[in-house]
C-alpha positions in Angstrom: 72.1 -0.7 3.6 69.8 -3.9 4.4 66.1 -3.7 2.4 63.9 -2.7 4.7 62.0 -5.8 4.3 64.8 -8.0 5.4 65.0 -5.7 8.9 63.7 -8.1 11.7 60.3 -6.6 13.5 59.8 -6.5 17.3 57.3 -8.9 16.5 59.0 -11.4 15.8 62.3 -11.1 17.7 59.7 -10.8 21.1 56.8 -13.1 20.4 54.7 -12.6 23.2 52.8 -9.4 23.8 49.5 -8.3 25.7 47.5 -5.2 25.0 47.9 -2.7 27.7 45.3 -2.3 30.7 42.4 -0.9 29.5 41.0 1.1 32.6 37.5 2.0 31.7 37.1 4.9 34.2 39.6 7.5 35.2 38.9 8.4 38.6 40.8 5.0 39.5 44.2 6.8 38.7 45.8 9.8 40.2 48.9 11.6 40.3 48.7 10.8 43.7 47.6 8.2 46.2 46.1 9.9 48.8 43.6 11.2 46.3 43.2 7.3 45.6 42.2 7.0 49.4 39.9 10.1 49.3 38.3 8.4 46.2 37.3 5.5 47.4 36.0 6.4 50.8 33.9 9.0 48.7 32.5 5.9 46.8 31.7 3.7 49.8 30.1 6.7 51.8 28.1 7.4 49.0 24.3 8.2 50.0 22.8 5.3 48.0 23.0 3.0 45.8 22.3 4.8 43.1 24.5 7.9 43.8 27.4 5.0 44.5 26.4 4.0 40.6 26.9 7.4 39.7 30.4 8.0 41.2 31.4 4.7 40.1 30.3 5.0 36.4 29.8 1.5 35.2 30.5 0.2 31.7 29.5 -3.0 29.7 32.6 -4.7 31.3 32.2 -3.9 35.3 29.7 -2.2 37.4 28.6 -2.4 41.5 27.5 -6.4 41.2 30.7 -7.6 38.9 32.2 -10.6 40.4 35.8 -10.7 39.4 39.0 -12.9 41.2 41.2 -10.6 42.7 44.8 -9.2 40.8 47.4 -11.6 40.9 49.7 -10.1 43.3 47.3 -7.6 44.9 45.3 -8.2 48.2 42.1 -7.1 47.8 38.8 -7.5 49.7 36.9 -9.8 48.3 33.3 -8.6 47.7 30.6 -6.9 45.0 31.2 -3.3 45.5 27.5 -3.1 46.0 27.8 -4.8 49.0 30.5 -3.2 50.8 30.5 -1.0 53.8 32.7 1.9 54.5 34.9 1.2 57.3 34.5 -2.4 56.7 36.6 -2.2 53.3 39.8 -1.0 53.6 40.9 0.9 50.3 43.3 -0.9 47.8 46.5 -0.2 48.6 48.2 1.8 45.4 50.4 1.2 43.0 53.1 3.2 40.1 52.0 2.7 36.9 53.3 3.9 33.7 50.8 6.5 31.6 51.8 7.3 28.2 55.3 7.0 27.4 57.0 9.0 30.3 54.6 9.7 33.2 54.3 7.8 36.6 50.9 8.0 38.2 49.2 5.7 40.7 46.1 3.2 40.4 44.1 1.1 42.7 44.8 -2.1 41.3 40.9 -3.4 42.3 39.8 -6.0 39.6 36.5 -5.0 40.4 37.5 -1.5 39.5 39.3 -2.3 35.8 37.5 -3.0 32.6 40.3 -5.2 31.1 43.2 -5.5 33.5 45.2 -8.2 31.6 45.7 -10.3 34.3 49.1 -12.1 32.6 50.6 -8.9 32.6 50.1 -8.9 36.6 51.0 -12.2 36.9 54.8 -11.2 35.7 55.2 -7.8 37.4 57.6 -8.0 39.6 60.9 -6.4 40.2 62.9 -8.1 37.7 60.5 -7.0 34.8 60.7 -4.6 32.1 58.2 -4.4 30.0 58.7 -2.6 26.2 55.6 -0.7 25.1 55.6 0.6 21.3 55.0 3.7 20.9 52.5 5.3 17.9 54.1 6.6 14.7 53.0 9.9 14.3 54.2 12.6 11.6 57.1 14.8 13.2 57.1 13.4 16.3 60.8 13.3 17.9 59.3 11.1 20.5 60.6 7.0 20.9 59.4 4.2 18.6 59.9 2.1 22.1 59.3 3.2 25.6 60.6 0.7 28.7 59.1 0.7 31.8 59.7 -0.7 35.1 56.0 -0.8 36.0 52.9 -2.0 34.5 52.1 0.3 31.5 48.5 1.5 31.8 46.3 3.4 29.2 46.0 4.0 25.4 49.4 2.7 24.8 51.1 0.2 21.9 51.7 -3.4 22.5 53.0 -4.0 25.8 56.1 -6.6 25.4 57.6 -7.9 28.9 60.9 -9.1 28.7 60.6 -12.3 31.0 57.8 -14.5 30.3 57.7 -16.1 34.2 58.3 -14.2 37.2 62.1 -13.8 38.9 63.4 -13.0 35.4 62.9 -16.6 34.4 62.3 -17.1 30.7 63.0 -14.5 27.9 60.2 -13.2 25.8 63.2 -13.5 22.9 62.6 -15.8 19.9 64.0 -19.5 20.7 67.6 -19.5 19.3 67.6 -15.6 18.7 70.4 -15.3 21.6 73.2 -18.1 20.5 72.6 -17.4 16.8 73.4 -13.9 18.1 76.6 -15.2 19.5 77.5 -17.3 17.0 77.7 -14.2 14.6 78.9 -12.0 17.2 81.8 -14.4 18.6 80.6 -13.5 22.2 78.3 -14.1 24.8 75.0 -12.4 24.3 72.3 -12.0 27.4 68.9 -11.6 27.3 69.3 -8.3 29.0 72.1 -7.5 25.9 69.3 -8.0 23.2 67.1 -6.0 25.6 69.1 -3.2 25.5 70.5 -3.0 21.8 67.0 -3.3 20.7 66.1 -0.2 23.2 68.7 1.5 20.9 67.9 0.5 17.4 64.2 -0.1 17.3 62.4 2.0 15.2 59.1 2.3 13.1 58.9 1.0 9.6 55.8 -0.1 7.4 55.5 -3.3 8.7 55.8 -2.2 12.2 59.1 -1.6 14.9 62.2 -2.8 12.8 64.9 -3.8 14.7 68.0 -3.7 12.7 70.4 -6.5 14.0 74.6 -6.1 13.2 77.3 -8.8 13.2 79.9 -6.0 13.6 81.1 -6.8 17.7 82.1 -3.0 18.5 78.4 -1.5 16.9 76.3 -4.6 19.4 78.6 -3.4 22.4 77.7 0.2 21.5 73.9 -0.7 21.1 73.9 -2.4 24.0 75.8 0.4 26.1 73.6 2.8 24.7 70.3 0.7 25.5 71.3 -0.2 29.1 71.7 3.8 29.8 68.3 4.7 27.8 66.4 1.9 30.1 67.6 3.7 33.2 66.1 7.2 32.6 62.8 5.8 31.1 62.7 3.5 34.3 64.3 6.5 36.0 67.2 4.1 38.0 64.7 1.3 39.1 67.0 -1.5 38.2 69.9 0.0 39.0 69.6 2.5 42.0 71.1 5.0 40.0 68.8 7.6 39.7 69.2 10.0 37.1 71.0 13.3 37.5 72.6 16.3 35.7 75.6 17.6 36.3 76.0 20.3 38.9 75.1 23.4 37.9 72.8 22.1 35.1 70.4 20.3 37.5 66.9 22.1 37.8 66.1 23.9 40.8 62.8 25.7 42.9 64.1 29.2 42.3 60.3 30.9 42.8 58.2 28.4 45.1 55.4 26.7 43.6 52.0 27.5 45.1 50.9 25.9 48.7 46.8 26.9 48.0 45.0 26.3 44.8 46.7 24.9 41.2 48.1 26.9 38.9 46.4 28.3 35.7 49.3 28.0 33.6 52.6 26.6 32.3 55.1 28.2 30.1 58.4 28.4 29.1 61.4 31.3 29.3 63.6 29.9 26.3 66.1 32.9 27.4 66.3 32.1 30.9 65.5 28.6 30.8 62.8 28.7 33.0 59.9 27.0 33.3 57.0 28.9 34.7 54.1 27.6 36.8 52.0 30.2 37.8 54.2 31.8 40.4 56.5 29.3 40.7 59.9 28.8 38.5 62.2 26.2 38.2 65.1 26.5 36.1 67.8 25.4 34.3 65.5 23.5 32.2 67.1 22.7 28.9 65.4 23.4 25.3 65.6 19.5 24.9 63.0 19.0 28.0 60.8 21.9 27.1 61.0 20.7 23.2 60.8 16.5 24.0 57.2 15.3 22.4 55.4 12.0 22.4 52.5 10.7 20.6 52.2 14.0 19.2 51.8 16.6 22.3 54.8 18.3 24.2 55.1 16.1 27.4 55.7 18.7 30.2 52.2 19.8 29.0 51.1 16.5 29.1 52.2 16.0 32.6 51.2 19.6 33.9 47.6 18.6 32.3 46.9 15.7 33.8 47.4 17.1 37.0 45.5 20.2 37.0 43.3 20.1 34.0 39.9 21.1 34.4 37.7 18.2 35.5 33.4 17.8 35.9 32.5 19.0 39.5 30.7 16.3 41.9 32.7 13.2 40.1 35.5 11.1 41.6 38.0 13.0 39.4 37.4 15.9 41.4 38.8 14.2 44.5 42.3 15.8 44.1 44.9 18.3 46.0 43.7 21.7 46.8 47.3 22.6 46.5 50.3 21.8 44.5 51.9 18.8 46.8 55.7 18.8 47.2 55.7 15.3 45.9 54.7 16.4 42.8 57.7 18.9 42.3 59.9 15.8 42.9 58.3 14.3 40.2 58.5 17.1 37.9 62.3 17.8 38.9 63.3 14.3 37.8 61.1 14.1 34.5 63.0 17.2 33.6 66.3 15.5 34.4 64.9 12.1 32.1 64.0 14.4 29.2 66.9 16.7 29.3 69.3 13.3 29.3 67.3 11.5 27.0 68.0 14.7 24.2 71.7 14.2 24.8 71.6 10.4 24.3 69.6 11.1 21.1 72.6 12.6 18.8 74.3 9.3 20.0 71.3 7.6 18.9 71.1 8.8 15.3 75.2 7.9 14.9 74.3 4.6 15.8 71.4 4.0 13.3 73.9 5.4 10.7 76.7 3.4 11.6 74.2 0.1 11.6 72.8 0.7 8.6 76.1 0.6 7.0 77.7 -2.7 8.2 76.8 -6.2 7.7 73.3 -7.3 9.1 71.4 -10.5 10.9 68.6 -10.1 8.3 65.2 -11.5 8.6 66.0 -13.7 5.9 69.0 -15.3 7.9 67.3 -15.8 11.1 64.9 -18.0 9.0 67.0 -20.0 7.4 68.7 -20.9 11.0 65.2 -21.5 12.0 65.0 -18.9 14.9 62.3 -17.1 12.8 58.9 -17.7 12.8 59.1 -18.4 16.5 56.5 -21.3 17.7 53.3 -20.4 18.5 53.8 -21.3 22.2 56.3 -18.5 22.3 53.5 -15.9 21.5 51.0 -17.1 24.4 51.8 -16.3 28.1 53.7 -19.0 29.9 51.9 -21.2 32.9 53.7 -19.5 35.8 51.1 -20.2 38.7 52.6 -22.1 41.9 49.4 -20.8 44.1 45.9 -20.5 44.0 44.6 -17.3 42.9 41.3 -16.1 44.2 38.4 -16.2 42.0 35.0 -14.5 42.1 33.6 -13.8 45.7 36.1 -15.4 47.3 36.5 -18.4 45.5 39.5 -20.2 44.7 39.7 -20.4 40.8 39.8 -24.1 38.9 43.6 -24.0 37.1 
């Protein structure tokens, strides 16, 4: 077994990482994006300024008169919010984000809306990019040291690590040398996307922070990696691949009692017997133990999920702009986060084999990849790249001095 000190950490092995988005006010995220429409045409019809301040609910960071550049990547109007018109403006047009470590909700990416957007992470969201986002150690939690999303992680979340450090998939965010010392002591080939993936696998949280532990046994990286690429589809839910993910027939959830058209339901609970997950009225089953059990920073996530989406919220704020009734596009989503969690408890007893198996055979220790000089990685590694080819807009309008 290698000392634990001698494991590798995330850290390292990815250099460059960027806090997560810091939004500042909910009502600019929804489980929907019509409500984001609604939303904003409530703010801009506002009667007055100061009721307009009052929906908008400034912060030290960005109120009515902030001047901001726009997004990288997002077409904005450019303008104070306190100057623009309804009807003249025409409403961000929203995106999928990633909220907490499984749940997809939409956000009007507005610079003038977000209190710290990270604009480097924006710069490098594309549809190559994958982004690893640790995940907080808590006491009995079964949930993932690492989550991997698609899109642009959002929220109270761990460091957010994207795996290319330019757009188009140019550039790894790997240590320099990490890959061909891997295939050195591999004897094969190894990818970026390969150390992706077997680190998807292995990572997991130790004192210093997410270990990763590295193997020079061939058949243990090929199952790591295997294992890695198939856990990166269900948390991206297929968006690299097309594959979406499914169960097998006759273990896939269904509508079996329909979900109500008027008004949310009051609650959510689970038939263990029947495998059944009850919403109000409504029931959908076969739902596995493993979905109804699955937990993440500390709370079950169906709950989570259900919560966010029909928790009670303050009357006469923007949060309040929401469906009347349960929309069908939300069953979808629910259907296939069921489908994730059940899959993701099967791959987990193939999980635990291979962090057994790892810990037994020979390692790439810390100690190693610092005598080849892979490890400490520059400090150039660990600061975003320069990937602008354009202007980007700056305050009002302006083009910004690069």
């Amino acid at each position: 077994m290698t000392a634990k000190q001698d494991v590798p950490l995330l850290s390292d092995l990815m250099p460059w990482s960027v806090a997560a988005p810091r939004l500042g006010r909910a009502w600019i995220m929804a489980p929907d994006a019509g409500s984001l429409r609604a939303r904003w045409d409530a703010l801009l019809g506002a009667d007055g300024p100061a009721e307009r301040e009052r929906l908008f609910r400034p912060s030290r960071a960005r109120t009515l008169h902030t001047a901001v550049g726009q997004l990288p990547g997002q077409a904005t109007a450019p303008g104070r919010l306190a100057r623009l018109v309804r009807g003249e403006a025409p409403c961000p047009e929203p995106v999928r984000v990633r909220h907490g470590t499984y749940d997809q909700q939409w956000l009007l990416p507005d610079h003038r809306l977000i209190d710290a957007a990270r604009p480097e992470l924006w710069r490098v969201a594309d549809a190559r990019q994958l982004f690893a986002v640790e995940q907080p150690r808590v006491p009995q939690d079964t949930g993932p040291a690492l989550a991997v999303s698609a899109v642009l992680p959002v929220g109270r979340q761990g460091r957010v690590r994207p795996l290319y450090r330019r757009p188009a998939g140019a550039e790894p965010n790997l240590a320099p040398g990490l890959l061909d010392h891997l295939a050195d002591r591999l004897g094969r080939p190894v990818t970026a996307e390969d150390a992706f993936g077997y680190l998807a696998a292995t990572a997991r949280h130790d004192a210093g922070g997410l270990a990763v532990p590295l193997t020079t046994d061939p058949e243990l990286w090929t199952r790591g990696v295997a294992l890695g690429r198939e856990l990166i589809r269900l948390h991206t839910r297929g968006a690299h691949t097309g594959e979406r993910p499914r169960l097998p027939g006759g273990r896939r959830p269904y509508v079996r009692a329909a979900l109500p058209a008027r008004g949310l339901p009051a609650e959510l609970a689970y038939d263990p017997d029947e495998e059944a997950l009850l919403i109000g009225e409504g029931r959908i089953s076969p739902v596995p133990a493993a979905a109804w059990d699955a937990h993440a920073g500390g709370v079950r996530v169906l709950e989570a999920w259900y919560e966010r989406r029909t928790g009670a919220v303050e009357p006469g704020t923007l949060e309040a702009v929401r469906p009347a009734g349960w929309p069908q596009e939300w069953t979808t989503d629910l259907l296939e986060l069921i489908t994730v969690l059940a899959l993701l408890g099967e791959a987990g007893a193939e999980q635990e084999r291979l962090t057994a198996a790892v810990g037994d055979a020979p390692p790439v220790t810390a100690g190693e990849l610092t005598a080849a000089g892979v490890l400490p990685a520059p400090a150039a590694a660990r600061r975003p790249a320069s990937v602008l080819d354009h202007q980007e807009e700056g305050p009002d309008g302006q083009f910004a001095l690069l």
